[in-house]
C-alpha positions in Angstrom: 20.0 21.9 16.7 19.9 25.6 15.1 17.2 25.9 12.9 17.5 27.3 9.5 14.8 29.2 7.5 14.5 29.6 4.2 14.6 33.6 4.3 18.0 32.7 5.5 19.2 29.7 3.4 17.3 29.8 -0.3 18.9 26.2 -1.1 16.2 24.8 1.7 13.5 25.2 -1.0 15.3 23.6 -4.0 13.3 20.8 -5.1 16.4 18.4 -5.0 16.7 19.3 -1.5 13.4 17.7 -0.6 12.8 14.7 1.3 9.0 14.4 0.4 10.0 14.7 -3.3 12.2 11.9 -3.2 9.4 9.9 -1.7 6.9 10.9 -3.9 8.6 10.4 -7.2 10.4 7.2 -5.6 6.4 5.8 -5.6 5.7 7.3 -8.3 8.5 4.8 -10.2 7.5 1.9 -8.0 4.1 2.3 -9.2 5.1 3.0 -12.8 6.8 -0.3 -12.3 4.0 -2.0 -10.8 1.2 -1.2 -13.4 2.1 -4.0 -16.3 2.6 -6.4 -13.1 -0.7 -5.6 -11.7 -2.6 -5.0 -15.2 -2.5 -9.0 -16.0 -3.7 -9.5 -12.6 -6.8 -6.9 -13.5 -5.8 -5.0 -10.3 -4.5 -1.5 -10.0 -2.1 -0.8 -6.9 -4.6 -0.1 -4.4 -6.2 -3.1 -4.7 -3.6 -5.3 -5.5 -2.4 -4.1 -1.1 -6.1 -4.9 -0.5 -5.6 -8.8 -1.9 -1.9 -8.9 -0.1 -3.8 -8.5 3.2 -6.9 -11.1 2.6 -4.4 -13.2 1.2 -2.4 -13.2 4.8 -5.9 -13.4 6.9 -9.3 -13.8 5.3 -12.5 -12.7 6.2 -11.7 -9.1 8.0 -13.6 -6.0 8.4 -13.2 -3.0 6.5 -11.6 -1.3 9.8 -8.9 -4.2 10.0 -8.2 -3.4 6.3 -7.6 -0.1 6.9 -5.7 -0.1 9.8 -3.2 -2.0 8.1 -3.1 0.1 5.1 -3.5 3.0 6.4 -6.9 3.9 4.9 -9.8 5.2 6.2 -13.1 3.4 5.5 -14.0 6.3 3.1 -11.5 5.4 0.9 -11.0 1.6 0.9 -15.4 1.7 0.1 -15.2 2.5 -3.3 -12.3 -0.1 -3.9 -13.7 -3.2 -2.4 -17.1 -2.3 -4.3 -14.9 -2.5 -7.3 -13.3 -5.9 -6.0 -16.6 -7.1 -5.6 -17.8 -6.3 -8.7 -14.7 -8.2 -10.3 -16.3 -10.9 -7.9 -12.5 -11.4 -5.8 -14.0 -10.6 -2.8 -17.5 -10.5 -1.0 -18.8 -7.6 1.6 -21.3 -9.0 4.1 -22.6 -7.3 7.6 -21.4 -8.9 10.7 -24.1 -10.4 12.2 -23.0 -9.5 15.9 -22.6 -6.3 14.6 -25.0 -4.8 11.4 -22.3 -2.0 11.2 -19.1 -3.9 10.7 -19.0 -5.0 6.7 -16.7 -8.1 6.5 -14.8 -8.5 3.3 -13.8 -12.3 2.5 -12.1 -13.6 -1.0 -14.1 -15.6 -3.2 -12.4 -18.7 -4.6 -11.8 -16.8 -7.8 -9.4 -14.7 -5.0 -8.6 -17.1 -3.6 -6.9 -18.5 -7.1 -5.5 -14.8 -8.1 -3.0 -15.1 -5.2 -1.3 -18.0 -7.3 -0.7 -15.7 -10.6 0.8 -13.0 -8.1 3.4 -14.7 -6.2 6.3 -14.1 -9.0 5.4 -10.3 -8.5 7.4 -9.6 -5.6 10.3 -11.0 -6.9 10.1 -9.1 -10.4 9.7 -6.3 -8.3 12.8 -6.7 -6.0 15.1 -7.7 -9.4 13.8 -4.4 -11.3 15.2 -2.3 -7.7 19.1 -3.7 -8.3 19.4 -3.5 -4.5 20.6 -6.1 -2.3 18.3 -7.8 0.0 20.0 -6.5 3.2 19.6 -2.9 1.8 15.9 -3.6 0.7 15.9 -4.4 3.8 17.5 -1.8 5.7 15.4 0.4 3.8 12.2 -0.9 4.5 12.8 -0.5 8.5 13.8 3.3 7.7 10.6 4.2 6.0 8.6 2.6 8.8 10.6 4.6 11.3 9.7 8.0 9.1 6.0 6.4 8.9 6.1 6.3 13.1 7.9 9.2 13.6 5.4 11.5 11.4 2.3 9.4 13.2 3.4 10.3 16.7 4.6 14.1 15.7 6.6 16.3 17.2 
């Protein structure tokens, strides 16, 4: 495939163009749409993908966590601290290993995962897609996701 610069081709660089724009202002939206969802949960986005994955498997370490959202432990640290604090989830050392933290609901947690359920379904009724497309798309941002992992 011939490449094409920009020197050559100015309309590369328009904004419109751009795949990372539509991405980012496509999350942007989602999130937008999100917030009231998430607010009368007392959860911002972050930590509302924090609950969906103790609310599949409970009682995982902080690596787990972020290996399935894609977080290092730097990042995901603050945000359980401010879990804990809301008392949804405790932080305990491992005791086979002092330097693995386990993060575990608490019942109150536990009970949040009721009041969430409808979200998912407000969410997929606010996109006007069909669920095959939904779906469809879903598959081709986790190809992109691979594909920018592994490089060129």
């Amino acid at each position: 495939m011939a490449s094409r610069t920009a020197a050559a081709d100015p309309s590369l660089l328009r904004l419109d163009r751009q795949l990372c724009f539509a991405l980012y202002s496509a999350n942007l939206a989602m999130n937008k749409h999100y917030r009231p969802l998430l607010k009368e949960l007392g959860l911002t986005y972050s930590q509302y993908l924090v609950m969906l994955v103790l609310w599949e498997r409970d009682a995982l370490t902080v690596s787990e966590i972020g290996e399935r959202l894609f977080l290092d432990s730097a990042t995901l640290t603050p945000l359980l601290k401010r879990l804990q604090a809301a008392g949804l989830v405790t932080r305990t050392r491992a005791r086979e290993d002092e330097r693995q933290v386990i993060v575990a609901l608490t019942a109150a947690g536990r009970a949040l995962r009721r009041r969430a359920e409808q979200i998912p379904e407000q969410v997929m009724c606010a996109v006007g897609c069909a669920l095959d497309e939904l779906a469809a798309l879903k598959r081709q941002l986790e190809t992109l996701r691979l594909n920018l992992e592994q490089g060129p």
